[in-house]
C-alpha positions in Angstrom: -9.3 -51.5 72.1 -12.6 -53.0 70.4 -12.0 -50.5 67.8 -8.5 -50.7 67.0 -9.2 -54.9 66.6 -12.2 -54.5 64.0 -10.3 -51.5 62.4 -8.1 -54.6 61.0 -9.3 -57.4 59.0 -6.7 -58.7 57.5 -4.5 -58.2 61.0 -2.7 -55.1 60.0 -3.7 -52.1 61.5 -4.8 -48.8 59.3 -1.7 -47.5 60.1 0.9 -50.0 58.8 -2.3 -50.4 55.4 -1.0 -47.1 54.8 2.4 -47.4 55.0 2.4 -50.3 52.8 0.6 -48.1 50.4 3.2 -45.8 49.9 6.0 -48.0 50.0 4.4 -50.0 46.6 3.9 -46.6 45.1 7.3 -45.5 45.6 8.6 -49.1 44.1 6.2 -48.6 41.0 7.8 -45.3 40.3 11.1 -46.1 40.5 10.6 -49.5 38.1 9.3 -46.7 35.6 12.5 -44.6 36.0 14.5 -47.2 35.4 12.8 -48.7 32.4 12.5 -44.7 30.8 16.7 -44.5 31.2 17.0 -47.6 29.0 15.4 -46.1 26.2 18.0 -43.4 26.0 21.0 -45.5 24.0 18.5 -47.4 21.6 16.5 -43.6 20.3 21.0 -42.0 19.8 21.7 -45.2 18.1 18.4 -45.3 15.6 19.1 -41.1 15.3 22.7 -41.9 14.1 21.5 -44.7 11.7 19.2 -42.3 10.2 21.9 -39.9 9.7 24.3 -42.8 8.2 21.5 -43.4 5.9 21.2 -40.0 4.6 24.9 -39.4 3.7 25.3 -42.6 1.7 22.4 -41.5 -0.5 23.7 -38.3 -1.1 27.1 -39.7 -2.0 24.9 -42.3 -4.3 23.3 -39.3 -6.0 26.5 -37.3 -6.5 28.3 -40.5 -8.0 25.2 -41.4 -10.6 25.4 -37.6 -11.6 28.8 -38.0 -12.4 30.6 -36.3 -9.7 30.4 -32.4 -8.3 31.2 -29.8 -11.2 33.2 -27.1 -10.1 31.5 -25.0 -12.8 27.8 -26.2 -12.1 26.7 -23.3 -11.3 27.5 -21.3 -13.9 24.8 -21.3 -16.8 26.3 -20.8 -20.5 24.6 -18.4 -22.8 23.5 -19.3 -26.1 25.6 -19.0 -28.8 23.7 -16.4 -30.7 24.2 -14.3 -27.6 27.8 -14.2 -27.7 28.9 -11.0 -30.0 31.0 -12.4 -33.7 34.3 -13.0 -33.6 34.6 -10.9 -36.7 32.9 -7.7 -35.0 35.0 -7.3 -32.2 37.2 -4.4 -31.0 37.8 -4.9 -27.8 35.1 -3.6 -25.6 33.4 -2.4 -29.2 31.3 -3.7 -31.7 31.6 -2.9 -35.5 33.3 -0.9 -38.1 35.2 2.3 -36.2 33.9 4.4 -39.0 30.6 3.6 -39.2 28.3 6.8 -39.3 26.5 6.4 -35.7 28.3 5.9 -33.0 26.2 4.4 -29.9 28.0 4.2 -26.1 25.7 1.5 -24.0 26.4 2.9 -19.7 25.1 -0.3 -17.6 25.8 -2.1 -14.6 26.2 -6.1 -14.4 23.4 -6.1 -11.4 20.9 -3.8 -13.5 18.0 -5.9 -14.4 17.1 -3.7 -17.2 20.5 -4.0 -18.3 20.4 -8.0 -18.7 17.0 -7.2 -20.1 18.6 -5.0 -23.0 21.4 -7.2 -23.5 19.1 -10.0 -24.1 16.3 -8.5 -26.3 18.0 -5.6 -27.9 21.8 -6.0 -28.4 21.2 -9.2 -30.5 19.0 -6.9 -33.0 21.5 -4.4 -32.4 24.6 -6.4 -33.4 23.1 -9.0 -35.6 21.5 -5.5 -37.9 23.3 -1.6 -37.9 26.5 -2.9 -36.5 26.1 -5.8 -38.4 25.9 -3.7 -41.7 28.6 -1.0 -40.8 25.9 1.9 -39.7 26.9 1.9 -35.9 30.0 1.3 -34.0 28.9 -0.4 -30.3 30.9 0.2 -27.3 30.1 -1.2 -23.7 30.2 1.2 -21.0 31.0 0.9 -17.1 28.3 2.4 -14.9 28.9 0.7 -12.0 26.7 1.7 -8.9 24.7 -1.1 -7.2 27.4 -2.2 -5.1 30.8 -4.1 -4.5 29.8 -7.4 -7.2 29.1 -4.4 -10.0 32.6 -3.1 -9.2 33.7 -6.8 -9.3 32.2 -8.2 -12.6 33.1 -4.9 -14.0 36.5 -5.3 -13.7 36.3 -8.8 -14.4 35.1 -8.1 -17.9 38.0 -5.9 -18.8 40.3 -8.3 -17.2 39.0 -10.8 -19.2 39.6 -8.7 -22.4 43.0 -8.2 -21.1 43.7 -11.8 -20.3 42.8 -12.8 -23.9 40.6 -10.8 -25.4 37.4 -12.5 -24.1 35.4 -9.8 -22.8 32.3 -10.2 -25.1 32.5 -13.9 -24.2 32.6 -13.0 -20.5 29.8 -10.2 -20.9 27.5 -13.0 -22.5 28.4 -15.3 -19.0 28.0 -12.1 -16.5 24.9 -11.1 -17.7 23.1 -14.8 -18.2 24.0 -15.5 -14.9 22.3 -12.1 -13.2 20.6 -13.3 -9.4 20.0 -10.2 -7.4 22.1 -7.8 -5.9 25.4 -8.3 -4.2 24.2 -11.7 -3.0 26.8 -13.6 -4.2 26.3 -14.3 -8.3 29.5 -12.3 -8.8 31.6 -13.2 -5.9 34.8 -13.8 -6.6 35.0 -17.2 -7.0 31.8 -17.5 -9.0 34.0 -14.8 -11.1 36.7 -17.0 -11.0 34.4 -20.0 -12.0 33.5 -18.1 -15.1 36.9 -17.2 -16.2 37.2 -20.5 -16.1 33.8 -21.7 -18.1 35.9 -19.9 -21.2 39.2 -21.0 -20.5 40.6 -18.5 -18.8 43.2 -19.0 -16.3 41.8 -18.8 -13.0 45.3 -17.8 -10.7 46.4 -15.7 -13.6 42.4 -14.3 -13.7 42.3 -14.1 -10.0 46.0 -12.2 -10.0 44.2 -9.5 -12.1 41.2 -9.0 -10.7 43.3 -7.2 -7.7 45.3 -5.1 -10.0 43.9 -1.7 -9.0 44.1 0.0 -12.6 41.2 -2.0 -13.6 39.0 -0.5 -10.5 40.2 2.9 -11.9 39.3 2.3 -15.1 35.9 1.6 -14.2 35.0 4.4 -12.2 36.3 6.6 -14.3 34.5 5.6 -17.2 31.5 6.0 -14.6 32.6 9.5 -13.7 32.6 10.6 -17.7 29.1 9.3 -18.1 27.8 11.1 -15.2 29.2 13.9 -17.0 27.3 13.4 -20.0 24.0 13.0 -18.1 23.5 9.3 -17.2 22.0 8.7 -13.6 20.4 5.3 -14.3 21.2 2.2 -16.5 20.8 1.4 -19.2 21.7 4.5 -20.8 22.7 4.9 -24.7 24.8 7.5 -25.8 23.5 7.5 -30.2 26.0 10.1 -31.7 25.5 12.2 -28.4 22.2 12.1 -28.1 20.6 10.1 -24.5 18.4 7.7 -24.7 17.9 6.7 -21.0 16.3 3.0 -20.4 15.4 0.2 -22.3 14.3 1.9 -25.7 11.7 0.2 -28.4 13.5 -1.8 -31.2 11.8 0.5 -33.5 12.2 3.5 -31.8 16.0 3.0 -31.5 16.0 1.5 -34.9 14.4 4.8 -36.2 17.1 6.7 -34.3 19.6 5.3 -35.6 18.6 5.6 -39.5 18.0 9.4 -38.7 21.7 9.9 -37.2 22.7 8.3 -40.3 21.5 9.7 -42.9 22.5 13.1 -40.9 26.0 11.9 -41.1 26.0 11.3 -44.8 
């Protein structure tokens, strides 16, 4: 009994010490439970002001830029890339009895293709055909995949539509991104169409007439059959020159043909 008395000095006994213990340690923890739940509401309500905040300033930037362009992303070519009214015959280039005849086989997607059409058909044009020594003709050789089909046909059914297609060959060609990952989708097709005028239902209308589709792998078929396998490929008076040939090199080429022709 003597030890239970001095085990107390404060008249509670180690026993009901202890229990009071854990009896203020379970209060403590649920006060911070509590006081944790709170915070819940206040951290959704500064997450959805945040949000709030970042619409209006996107609407704030789209109003000061003038609005969303349907055709933004669609990047014009310069003028002095877009073949002379004067020169064209349809899907040709020049005077029909000029002395060389040169057939150009590419593919919209080809890299080296928009390489050629930007460094060597302006020489091209602006000089031989130019001058009445060669008669230029585009080619269909499409092979990369369903947006070469696409922009193939495109072309031709913008030459059909009004007899844009060296206007819309400019626009395919500047606006090359990869392969088949969306550049010439059909709306971005459609979006170009209508960058020149076109009408987009009538252009859209078109683009599923299967004759065009046709067209274009057939004219793929007859180049296999004169030895193309990659693009670009020239045809100069039947001679191949496969690639991206040397201005002067091709240049060269083309005064020997002509001077054979004479």
């Amino acid at each position: 009994m003597a030890n239970n008395d001095q085990g107390s000095t404060d008249g509670m006994t180690r026993k009901q010490r202890r229990a009071a213990e854990r009896a203020a340690r379970k209060s403590g923890s649920s006060s911070t439970s509590k006081s944790g739940g709170g915070s819940g509401p206040s951290m959704l309500m500064i997450s959805i002001g945040a949000v709030v905040i970042g619409l209006v300033a996107v609407a704030a930037l789209v109003l000061l830029s003038g609005g969303l362009d349907d055709n933004a992303a669609v990047a014009m070519p310069p003028d002095d890339k877009i073949a002379p009214a004067e020169l064209r015959d349809g899907r040709s280039l020049g005077d029909p009895n000029a002395p060389v005849r040169i057939e150009a086989y590419e593919d919209p997607q080809c890299p080296a293709c928009g390489l050629f059409t930007e460094r060597i058909e302006p020489l091209l044009v602006g000089g031989p055909v130019k001058d009445g020594t060669v008669y230029f003709t585009y080619k269909d050789f499409a092979f990369l995949g369903p947006e070469s089909f696409d922009a193939s046909v495109a072309m031709r059914v913008a030459e059909a539509m009004d007899g844009k297609f060296w206007d819309y060959h400019a626009i395919v060609f500047h606006n090359q991104d990869g392969e088949n990952r969306g550049a010439f989708s059909r709306e971005q097709l459609a979006d170009m169409a209508e960058a020149i005028d076109l009408d987009r239902d009538e252009f859209l209308e078109l683009m599923d007439d299967p004759q065009f589709l046709a067209d274009v792998e057939a004219e793929g078929l007859e180049g296999r059959d004169l030895g193309v396998n990659s693009t670009p490929s020239l045809i100069v008076n039947g001679e191949l020159v496969a690639g991206v040939p040397n201005w002067d090199d091709l240049s060269a080429l083309i005064e020997a043909q002509a001077e054979a022709a004479a």
